[in-house]
NUMIMI-174526 format. One line per field, with one value per residue (C-alpha): residue in one letter; x, y, z. Coordinates in steps of 0.25 Angstrom, whole numbers, plus 5000, padded with zeros to 4 digits. Layout:
REM NUMIMI-174526
type = (A ...);
px = (X ...);
py = (Y ...);
pz = (Z ...);
//
This chain:
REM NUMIMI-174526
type = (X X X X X X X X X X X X X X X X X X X X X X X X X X X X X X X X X X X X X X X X X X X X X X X X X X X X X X X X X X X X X X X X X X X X X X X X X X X X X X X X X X X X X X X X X X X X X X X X X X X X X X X X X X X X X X X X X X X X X X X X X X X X X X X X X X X);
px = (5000 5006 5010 5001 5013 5015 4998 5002 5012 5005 5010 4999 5002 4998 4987 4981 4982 4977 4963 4962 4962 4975 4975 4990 5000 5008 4996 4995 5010 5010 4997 5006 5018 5009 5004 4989 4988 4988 4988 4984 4986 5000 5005 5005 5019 5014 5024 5013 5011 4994 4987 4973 4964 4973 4967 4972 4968 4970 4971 4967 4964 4949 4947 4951 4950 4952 4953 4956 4962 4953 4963 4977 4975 4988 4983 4973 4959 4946 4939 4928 4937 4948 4938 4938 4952 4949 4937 4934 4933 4933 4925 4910 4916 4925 4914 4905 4914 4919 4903 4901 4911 4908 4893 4897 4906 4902 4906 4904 4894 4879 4867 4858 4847 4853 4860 4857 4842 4838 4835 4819 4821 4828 4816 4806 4815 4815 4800 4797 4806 4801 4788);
py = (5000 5015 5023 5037 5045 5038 5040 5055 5056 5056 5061 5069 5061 5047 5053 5059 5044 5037 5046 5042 5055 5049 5037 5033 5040 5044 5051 5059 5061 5068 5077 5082 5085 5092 5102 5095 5093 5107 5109 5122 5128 5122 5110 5097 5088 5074 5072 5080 5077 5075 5078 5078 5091 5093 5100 5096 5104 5089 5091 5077 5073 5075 5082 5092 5088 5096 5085 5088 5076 5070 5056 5052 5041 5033 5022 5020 5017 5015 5028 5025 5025 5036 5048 5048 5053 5067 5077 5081 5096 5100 5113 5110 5119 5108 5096 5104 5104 5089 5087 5095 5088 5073 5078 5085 5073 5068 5051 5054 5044 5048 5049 5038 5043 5053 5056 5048 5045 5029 5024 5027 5040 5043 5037 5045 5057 5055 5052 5067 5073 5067 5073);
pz = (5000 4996 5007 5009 5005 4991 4988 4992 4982 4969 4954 4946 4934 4942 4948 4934 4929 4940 4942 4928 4921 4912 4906 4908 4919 4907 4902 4914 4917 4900 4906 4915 4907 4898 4905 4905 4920 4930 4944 4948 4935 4933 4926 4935 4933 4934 4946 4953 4968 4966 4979 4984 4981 4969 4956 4943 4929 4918 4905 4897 4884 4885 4897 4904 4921 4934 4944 4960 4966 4978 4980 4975 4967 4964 4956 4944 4948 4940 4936 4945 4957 4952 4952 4966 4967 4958 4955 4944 4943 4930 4929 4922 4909 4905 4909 4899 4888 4890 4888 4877 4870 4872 4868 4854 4851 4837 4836 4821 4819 4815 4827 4824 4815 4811 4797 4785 4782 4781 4768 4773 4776 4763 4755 4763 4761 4746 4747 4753 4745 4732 4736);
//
């Protein structure tokens, strides 16, 4: 079982991964680097010491997150089970526009009964017309 001293001690980068924000350490670790993870309005190293009551600006590929740490989680859990160690605090602005784009988001397929008329609908089309 780990000491209390070593569950204190805890890199930003190990942290990002294991509340599953990234999908590998490596990812988080080039967040950081990058310039895409801020503490308090400065660039956070991904040696960060993470503590609780922490707020963290991330930057991700979909998303932008403010997160404030509740728990240091050292290790990865299930989703279900990782959001206990964060809140989610990103202002309502930003949860709109996530929104707005997944509902605007066009598959490219056609709606169903929509688009071309059936054969049906074409022959009853050419009957009104012929009229």
């Amino acid at each position: 079982m780990p000491d209390k001293d070593a569950k204190e001690k805890l890199r930003l980068d190990k942290y990002l991964w294991s509340i599953r924000i990234f999908k590998t350490r490596s990812e988080a670790t080039d967040a950081c680097t990058k310039g895409k993870v801020k503490y308090n309005g400065d660039s956070a190293k991904a040696s960060k010491t993470v503590s609780v009551g922490d707020e963290y600006e991330i930057k991700t590929e979909h998303r932008r997150w403010r997160i404030k740490v509740t728990g240091l989680l050292d290790h990865r859990l299930q989703f279900s089970q990782a959001v206990n160690y964060y809140v989610d605090i990103t202002p309502a602005e930003e949860i709109e526009r996530l929104q707005f784009q997944a509902a605007s988001f066009n598959t490219g397929k056609r709606q169903s009964k929509i688009g071309r008329p059936t054969k049906k609908q074409r022959r009853e089309l050419d009957d009104f017309l012929e009229e």
